[in-house]
N, CA and C of each residue as an Amber inpcrd file, in Angstrom:
protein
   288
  87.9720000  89.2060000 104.5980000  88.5070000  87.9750000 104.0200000
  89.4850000  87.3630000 105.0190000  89.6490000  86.1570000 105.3070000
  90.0320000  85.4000000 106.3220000  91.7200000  84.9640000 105.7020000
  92.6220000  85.0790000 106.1470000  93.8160000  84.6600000 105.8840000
  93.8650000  83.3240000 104.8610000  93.0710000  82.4190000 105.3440000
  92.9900000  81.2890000 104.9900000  92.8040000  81.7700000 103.5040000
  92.4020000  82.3350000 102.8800000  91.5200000  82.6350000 101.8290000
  92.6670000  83.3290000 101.0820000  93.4240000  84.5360000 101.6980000
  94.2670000  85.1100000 101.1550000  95.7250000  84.6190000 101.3820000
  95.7840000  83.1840000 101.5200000  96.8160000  82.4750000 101.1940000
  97.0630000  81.4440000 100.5690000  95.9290000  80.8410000 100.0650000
  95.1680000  80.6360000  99.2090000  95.1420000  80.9410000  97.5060000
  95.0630000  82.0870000  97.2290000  94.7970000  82.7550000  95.9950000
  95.8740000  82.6990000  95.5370000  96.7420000  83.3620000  96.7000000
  98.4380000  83.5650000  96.7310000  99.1930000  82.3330000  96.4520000
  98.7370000  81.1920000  97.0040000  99.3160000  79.8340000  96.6180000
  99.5900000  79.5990000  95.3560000  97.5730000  79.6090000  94.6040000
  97.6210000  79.2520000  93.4990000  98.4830000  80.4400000  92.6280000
  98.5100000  81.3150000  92.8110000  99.3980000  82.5870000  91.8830000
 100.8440000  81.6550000  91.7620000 100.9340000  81.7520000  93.3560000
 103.0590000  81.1670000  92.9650000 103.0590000  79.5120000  92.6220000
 102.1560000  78.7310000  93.0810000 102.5180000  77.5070000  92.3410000
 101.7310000  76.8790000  91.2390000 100.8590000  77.8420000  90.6430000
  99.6170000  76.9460000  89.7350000 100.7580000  76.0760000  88.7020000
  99.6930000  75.3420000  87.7690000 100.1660000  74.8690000  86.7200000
 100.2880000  75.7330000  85.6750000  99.3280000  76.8810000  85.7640000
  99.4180000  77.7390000  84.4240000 100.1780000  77.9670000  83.8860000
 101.8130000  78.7460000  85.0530000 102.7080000  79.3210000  84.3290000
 103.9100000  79.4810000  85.3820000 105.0320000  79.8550000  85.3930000
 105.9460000  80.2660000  86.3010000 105.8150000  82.0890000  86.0480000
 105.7040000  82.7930000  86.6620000 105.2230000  84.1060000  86.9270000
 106.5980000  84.8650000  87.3310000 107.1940000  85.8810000  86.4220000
 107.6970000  86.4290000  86.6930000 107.8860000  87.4090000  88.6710000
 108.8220000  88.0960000  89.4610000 108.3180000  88.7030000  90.3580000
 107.4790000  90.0730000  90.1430000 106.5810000  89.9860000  91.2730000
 105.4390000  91.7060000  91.0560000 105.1520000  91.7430000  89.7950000
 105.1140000  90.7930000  89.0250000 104.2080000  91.2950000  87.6700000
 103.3760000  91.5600000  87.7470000 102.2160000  91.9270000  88.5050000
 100.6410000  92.4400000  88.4030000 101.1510000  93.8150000  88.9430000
 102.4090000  94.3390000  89.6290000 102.2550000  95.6190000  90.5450000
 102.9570000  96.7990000  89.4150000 103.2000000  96.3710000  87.9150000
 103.6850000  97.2790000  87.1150000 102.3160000  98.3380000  87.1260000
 103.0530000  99.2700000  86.4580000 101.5430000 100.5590000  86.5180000
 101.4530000 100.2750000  84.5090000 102.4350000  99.6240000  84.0670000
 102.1220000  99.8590000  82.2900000 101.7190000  98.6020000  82.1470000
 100.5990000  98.5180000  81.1030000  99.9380000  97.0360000  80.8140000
 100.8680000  96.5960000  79.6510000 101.4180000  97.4260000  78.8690000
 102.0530000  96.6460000  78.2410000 103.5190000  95.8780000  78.5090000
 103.9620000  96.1050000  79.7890000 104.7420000  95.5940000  80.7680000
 104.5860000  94.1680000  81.0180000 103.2580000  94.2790000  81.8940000
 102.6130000  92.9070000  82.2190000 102.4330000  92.1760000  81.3090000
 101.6670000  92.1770000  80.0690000 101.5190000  91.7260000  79.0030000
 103.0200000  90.9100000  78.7670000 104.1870000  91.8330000  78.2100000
 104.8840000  91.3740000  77.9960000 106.1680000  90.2220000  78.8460000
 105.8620000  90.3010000  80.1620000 106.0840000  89.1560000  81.3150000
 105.8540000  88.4550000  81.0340000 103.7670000  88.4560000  80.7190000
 102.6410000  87.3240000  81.0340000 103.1080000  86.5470000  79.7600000
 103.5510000  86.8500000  78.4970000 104.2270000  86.0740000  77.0750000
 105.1930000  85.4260000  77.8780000 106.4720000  86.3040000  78.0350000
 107.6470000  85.7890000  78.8200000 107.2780000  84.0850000  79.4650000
 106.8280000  84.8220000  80.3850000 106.3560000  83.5770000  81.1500000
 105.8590000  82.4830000  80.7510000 104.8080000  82.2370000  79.8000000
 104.1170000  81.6320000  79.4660000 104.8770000  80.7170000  78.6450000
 105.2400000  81.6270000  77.7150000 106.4440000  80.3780000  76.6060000
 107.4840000  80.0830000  77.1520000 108.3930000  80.4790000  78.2850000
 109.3310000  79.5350000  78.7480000 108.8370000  78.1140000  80.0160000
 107.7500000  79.0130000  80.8790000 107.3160000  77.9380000  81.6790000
 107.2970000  76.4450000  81.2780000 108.0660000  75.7830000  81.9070000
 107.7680000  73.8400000  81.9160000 106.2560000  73.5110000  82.7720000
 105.4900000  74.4210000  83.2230000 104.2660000  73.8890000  84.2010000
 103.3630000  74.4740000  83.4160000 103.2250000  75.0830000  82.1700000
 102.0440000  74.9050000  81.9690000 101.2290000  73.9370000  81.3520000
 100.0000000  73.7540000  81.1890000  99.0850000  72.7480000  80.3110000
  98.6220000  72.7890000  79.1600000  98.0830000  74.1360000  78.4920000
  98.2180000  74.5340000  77.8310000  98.9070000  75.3500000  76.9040000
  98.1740000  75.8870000  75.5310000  98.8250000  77.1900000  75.0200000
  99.3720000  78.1330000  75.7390000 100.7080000  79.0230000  75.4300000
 100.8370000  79.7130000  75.8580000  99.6850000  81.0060000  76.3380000
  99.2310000  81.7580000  75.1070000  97.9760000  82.4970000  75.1780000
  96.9840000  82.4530000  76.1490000  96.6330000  80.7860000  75.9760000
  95.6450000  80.8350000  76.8930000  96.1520000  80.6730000  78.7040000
  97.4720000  79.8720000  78.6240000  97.7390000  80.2950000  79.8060000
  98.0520000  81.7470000  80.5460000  98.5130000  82.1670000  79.9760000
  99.0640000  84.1430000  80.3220000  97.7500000  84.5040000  80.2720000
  96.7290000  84.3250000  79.9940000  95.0930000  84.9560000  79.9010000
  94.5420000  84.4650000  80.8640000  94.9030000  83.3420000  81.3230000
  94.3180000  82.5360000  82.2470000  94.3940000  83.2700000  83.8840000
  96.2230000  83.2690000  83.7140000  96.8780000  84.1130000  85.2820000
  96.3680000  85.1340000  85.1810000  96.1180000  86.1270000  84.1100000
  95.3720000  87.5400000  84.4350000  94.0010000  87.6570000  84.7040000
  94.0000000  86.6710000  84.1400000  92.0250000  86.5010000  84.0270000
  91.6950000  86.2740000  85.9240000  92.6400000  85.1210000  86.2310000
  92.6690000  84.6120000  87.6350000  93.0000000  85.9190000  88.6450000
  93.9340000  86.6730000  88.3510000  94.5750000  87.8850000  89.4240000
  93.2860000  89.1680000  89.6280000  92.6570000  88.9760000  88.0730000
  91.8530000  90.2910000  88.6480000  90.5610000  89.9810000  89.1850000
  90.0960000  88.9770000  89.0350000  88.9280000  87.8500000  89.6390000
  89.2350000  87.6330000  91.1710000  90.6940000  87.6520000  91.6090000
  91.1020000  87.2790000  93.1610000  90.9590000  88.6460000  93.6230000
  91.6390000  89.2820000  93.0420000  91.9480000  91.3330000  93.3660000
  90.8700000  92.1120000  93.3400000  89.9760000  91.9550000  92.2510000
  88.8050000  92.6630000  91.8450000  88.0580000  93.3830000  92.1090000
  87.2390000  93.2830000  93.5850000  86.8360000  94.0650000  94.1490000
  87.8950000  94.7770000  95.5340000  88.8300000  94.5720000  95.6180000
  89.7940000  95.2190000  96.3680000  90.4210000  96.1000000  95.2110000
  90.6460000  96.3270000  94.2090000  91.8490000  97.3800000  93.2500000
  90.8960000  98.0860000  93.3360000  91.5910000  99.6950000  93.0820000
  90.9870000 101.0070000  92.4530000  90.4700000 100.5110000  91.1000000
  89.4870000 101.6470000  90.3700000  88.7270000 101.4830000  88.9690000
  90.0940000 101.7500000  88.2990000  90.8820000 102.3990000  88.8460000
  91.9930000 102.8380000  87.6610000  93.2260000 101.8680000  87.3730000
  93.0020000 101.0670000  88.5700000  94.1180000  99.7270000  88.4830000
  93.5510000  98.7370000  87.8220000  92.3500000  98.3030000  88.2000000
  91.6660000  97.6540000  87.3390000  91.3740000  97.7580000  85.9030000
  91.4740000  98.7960000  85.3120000  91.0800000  99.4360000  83.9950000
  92.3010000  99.0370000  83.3590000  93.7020000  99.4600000  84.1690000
  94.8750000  99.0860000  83.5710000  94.9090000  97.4780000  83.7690000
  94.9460000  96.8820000  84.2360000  95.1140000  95.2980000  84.0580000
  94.2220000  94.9300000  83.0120000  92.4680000  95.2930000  82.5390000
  91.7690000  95.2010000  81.6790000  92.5230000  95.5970000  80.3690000
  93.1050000  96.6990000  80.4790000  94.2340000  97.0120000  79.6050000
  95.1450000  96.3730000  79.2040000  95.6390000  95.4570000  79.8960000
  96.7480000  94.5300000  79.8950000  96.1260000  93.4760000  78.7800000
  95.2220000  92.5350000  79.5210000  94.1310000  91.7120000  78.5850000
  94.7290000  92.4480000  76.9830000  94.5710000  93.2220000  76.5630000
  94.0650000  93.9430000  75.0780000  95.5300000  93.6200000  74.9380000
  96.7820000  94.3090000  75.4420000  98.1760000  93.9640000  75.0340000
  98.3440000  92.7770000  75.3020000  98.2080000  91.8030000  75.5550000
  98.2750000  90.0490000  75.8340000  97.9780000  90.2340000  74.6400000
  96.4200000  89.9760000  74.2690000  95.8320000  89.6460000  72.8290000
  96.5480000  90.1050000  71.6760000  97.2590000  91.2890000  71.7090000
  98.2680000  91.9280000  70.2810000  99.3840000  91.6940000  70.3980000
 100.1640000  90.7550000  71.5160000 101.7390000  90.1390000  71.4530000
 101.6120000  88.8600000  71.1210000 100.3680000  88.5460000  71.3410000
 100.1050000  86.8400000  70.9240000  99.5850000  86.7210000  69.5620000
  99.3410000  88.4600000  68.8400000  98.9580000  88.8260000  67.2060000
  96.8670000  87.6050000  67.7050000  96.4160000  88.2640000  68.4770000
  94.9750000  87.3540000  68.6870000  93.7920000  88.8000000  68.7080000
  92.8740000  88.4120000  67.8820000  91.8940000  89.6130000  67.7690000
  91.2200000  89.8600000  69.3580000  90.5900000  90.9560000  69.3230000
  89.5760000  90.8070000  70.6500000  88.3700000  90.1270000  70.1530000
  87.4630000  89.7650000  71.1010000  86.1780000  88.8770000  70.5700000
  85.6040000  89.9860000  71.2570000  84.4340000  90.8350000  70.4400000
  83.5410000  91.5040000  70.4310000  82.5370000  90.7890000  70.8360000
């Protein structure tokens, strides 16, 4: 992957519209950590566009889509993990 690319991803992480992002929130090892940032964040941010929910789903959805095939199965599993605690601080079912 070419710098260009991985500064890039990194851009959109620190300046999207989604949300203002706590620091190293993706580098916690507990999902319910992140989770509880990705709320944080979401409901105080002035840049996002949407719902909170869907924005904090959005940045995780976005981090492990950029990361994805670079994380271990076990880092990945925990951020997938995270997803599930997002959905039960925001009181939102999973969609089966």
């Amino acid at each position: 992957m070419t710098a260009t690319k991985k500064k890039w991803s990194a851009e959109v992480t620190e300046h999207s519209d989604a949300l203002d992002l706590e620091d190293h929130v993706f580098e916690s090892d507990d999902a319910k950590k992140i989770a509880a940032s990705l709320k944080r964040s979401a409901e105080h941010s002035h840049r996002r566009k949407a719902e909170p929910f869907q924005s904090a789903m959005s940045m995780l959805n976005f981090y492990i889509n950029r990361a994805g095939k670079n994380l271990p199965a076990a880092r990945k599993k925990m951020l997938e993990d995270a997803k599930d605690e997002l959905r039960a601080a925001f009181g939102r079912e999973k969609d089966d």
